[in-house]
Every structure is written in C-alpha cells, then in structure tokens.
C-alpha positions as CSV (number, residue, x, y, z in Angstrom):
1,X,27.0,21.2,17.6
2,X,30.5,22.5,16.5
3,X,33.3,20.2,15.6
4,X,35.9,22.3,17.6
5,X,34.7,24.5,20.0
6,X,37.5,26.3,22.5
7,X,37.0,28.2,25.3
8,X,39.0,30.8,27.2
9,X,41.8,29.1,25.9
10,X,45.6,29.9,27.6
11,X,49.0,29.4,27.2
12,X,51.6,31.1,29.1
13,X,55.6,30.5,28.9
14,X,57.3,31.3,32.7
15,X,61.4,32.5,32.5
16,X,63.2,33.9,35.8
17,X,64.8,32.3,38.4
18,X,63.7,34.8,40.7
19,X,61.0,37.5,39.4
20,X,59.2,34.9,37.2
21,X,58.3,36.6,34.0
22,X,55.0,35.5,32.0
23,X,54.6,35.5,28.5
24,X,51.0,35.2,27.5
25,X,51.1,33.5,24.3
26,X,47.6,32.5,24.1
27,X,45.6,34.6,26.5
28,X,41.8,33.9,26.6
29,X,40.8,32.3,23.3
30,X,37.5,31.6,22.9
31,X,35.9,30.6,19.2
32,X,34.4,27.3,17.5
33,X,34.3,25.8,14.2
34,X,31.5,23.8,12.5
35,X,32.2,20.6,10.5
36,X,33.2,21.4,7.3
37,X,33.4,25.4,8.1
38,X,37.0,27.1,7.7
39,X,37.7,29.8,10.4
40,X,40.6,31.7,9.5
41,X,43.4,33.6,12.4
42,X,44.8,36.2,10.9
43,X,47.5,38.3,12.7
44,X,51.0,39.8,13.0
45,X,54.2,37.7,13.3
46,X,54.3,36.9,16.9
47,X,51.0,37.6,18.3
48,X,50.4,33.7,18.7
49,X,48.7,32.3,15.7
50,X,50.6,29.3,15.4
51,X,51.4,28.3,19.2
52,X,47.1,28.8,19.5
53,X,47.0,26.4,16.5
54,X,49.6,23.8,18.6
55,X,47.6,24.3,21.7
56,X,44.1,23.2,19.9
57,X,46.0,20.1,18.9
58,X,47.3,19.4,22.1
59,X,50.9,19.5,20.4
60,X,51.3,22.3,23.4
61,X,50.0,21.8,26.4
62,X,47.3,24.9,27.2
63,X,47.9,26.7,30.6
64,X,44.3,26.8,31.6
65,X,40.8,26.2,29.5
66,X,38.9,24.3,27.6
67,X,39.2,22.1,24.3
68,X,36.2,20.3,22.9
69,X,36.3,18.3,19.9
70,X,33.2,16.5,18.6
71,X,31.5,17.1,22.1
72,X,34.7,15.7,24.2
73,X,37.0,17.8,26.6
74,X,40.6,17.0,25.1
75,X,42.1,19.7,27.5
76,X,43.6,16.7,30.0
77,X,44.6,13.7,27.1
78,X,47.4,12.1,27.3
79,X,49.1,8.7,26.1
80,X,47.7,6.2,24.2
81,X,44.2,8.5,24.3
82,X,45.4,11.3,22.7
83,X,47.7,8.8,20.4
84,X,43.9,7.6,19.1
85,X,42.7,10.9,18.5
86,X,45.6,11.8,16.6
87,X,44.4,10.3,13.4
88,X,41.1,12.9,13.3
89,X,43.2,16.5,13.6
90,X,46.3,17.2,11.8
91,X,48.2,19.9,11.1
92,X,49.8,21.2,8.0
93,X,53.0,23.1,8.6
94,X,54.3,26.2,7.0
95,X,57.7,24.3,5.7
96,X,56.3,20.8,4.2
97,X,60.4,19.5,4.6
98,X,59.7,19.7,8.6
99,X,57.9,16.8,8.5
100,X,59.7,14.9,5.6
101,X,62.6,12.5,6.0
102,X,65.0,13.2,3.1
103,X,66.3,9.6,3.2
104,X,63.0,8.4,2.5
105,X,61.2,8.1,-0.5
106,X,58.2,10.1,-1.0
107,X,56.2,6.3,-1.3
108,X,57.4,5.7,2.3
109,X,56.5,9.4,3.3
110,X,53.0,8.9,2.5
111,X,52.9,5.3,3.9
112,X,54.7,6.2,7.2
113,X,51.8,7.8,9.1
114,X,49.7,4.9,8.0
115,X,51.8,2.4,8.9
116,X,52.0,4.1,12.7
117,X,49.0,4.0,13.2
118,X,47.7,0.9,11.3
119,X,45.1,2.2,9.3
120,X,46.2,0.1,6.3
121,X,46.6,-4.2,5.3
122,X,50.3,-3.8,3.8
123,X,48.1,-5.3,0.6
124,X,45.9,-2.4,1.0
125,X,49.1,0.4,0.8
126,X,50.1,0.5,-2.6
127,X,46.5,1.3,-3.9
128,X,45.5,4.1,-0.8
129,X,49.4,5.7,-1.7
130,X,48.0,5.8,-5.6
131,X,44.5,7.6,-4.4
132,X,46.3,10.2,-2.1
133,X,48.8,10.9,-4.8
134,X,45.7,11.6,-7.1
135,X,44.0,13.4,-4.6
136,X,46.7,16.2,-4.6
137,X,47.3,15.9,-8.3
138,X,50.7,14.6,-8.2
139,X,52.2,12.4,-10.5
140,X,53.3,8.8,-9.7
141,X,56.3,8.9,-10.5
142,X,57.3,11.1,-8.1
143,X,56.5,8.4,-5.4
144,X,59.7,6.7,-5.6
145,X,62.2,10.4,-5.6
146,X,63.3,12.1,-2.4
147,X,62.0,15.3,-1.3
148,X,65.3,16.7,-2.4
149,X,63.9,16.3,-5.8
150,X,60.8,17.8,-5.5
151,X,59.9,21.9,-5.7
152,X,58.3,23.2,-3.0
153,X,54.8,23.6,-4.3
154,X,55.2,19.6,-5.0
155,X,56.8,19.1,-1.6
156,X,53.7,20.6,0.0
157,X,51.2,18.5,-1.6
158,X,53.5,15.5,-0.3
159,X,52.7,16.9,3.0
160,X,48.9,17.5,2.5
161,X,48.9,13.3,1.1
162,X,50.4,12.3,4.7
163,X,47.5,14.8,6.5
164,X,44.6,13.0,3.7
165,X,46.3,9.9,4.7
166,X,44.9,9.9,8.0
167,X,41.5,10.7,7.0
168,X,41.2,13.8,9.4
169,X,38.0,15.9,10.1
170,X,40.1,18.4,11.6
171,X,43.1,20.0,10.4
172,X,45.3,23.1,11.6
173,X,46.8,24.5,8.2
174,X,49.4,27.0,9.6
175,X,50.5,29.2,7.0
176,X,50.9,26.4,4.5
177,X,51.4,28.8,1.1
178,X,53.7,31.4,2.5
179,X,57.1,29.7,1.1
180,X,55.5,29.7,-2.3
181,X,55.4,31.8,-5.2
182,X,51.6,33.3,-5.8
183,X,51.4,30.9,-8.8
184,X,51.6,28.1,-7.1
185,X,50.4,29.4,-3.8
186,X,46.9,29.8,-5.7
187,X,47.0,26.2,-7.1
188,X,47.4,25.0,-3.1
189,X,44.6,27.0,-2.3
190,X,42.5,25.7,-4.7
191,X,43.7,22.4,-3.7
192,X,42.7,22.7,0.0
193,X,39.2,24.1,-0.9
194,X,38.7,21.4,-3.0
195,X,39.4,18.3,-0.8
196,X,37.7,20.5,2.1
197,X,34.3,19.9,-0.4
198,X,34.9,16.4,-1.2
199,X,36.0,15.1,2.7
200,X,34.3,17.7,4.5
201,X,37.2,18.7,6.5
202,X,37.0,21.5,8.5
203,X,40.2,23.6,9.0
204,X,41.7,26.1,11.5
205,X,43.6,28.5,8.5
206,X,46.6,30.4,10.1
207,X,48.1,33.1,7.9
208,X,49.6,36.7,7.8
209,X,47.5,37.8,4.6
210,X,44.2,38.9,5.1
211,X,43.4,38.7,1.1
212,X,44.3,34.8,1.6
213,X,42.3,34.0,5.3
214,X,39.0,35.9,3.5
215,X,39.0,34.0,0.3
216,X,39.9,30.5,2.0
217,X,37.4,31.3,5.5
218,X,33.7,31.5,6.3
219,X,34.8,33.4,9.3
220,X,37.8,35.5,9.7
221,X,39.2,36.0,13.7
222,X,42.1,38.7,14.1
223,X,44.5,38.1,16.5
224,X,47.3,40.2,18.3
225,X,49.2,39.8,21.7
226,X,47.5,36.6,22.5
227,X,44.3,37.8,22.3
228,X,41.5,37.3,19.6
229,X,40.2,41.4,19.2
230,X,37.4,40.3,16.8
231,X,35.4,38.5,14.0
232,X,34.7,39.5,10.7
C-alpha cells in the first residue's frame, strides 16, 4: 500500500465580483508514493508545483478530491487532528529563512518544533539538538549563532534539523537547492538522499531542473497548467 496516494486532486482560486473567474491551480492530480520512494514534479514556474505540494499537506485546502496518507482520507482534517498528523509530513521550503526566526538562536530553532509539539523531556533536548545537528553535518557551535550568521547552504540544513526533528515519514521538499550555488546544492542533495536511506523518508521533490528531479527521484511526474501530462 502507498504511503501517499492522491487522487483527482483540485485546487481552484475564484476572483470577480460578478463574472467569477477560476484559476485551476491544481486540476485533477492523481499519483502515489511508496514508503521510502521519491517522486519528483517537475515543471515550469507557475504551472502549480508548489501550491500541489501545499494541497497534499493540507497547508491549502484542496477544492475537491482525495488525500490518503498511510491508508487514511486526510482530505476533511481539521484542528487538533490534523495538528497530530503534523509531526509525520513536513515540508522543506525553497528559502530555509522563511521558517527561521532571526531573534532566535539556531539551538532554539531546532528545539521549537519540538517543544510545540512535545516530542521531547526538556532533559531529553540538549542531546536530540546534538544528534540532528550531526545528522545534517553541522557543527555545534553554530547552535548558539543567529541565522544571520549562517550561509545559505548552512541555513538550509538548519531547516532540514527542524523537519528531522519531527521524525517525519513524509516530507514535501519544494525546490529546497535552487537559492544555492551547484557546490553546495550537490552537498544538499547528497544530504537528503542520505537521511532518506537511513529514516526511510519518503519525499514529494518539487523542482524546475529536470537533471536534479531524475537523479534525486524513482519516478519523475511533469506538470504544467495544473495538470500532471505524464510519468517518466
């Protein structure tokens, strides 16, 4: 059974006061993704990669269809139940600052996701900050600087410490090495495929560049106006 499985998936955005006009964002999705598997979504800017990725995680509201995660129709959650679920898919954004808070130190970065959602004894939180900080091969020293500090590439393995944090099986990376320079955008890569292997994650990989979605995916979906047009 598929970890994600999505069908005829929509998401239309409504503007007019009088002659309502639709855009169809997301128009018909259909496609699942096997624990541990990578599907990628390649497509043009604008042809609704990364509102299709918000949709999936319930971050957006879908128009009409169907989500199933782990054999459970998330289409209708709400509240606390979707709150719960939460903590098993993630997303990884495309500018890692978006979800940082440069007043807080990249030790309280990490922690704060944790700390939401109690996942953590505060005895327990020093020593889980150390192994996520390891996991993404940054040093600990950086844990008590500000993002402001950081480079990017660093900034973005901050971000991929909160997602670890949470210990998702799911996660939504949405063009997470376009900012970066191809050095470094290799080393994230690498990084993702690696901690894919070791916590079996599997991951909905949103990008622009077909060279990228091929080498990271074991199954490649092209998208433009809404639509998926086919698998490769």
């Amino acid at each position: 059974m598929a970890l994600l499985k999505v069908e005829n998936l929509k998401k239309y955005y409504y503007s007019g006061l009088f002659k309502k006009e639709i855009h169809r964002a997301v128009d018909g999705v259909s496609f699942d993704i096997g624990r541990g598997e990578t599907l990628g979504l390649v497509g043009k800017s604008g042809c609704g990669k990364s509102t299709l990725g918000r949709t999936v995680l319930k971050l957006l509201d879908p128009t009409s269809g169907s989500i199933f995660f782990d054999g459970q129709d998330i289409s209708g959650l709400k509240g606390s139940d979707l709150k719960n679920l939460g903590t098993r898919m993630q997303i990884i954004f495309q500018n890692p600052e978006s979800c940082l808070n440069p007043r807080m130190r990249i030790y309280d970065a990490i922690a704060e996701p944790l700390r939401l959602h109690r996942l953590f004894e505060r005895d327990e939180e020093r020593g889980r900050i150390q192994e996520l900080i390891e996991a993404v091969s940054l040093s600990e020293e950086l844990l008590f600087r500000y993002p402001r500090e950081l480079s990017g590439g660093q900034l973005q393995r901050v971000a991929i410490a909160r997602v670890l944090g949470m210990k998702p099986e799911f996660i939504v990376a949405d063009e997470p090495t376009s900012m970066l320079d191809p050095l470094v955008q290799a080393q994230i890569l690498f990084l993702l495929k690696k901690l894919q292997t070791e916590y079996r994650i599997s991951f909905l990989f949103i990008s622009h560049d077909m060279r990228v979605v091929e080498w990271m995916s074991d199954k490649v979906a092209l998208m433009e106006g809404g639509k998926i047009i086919g698998f490769r």
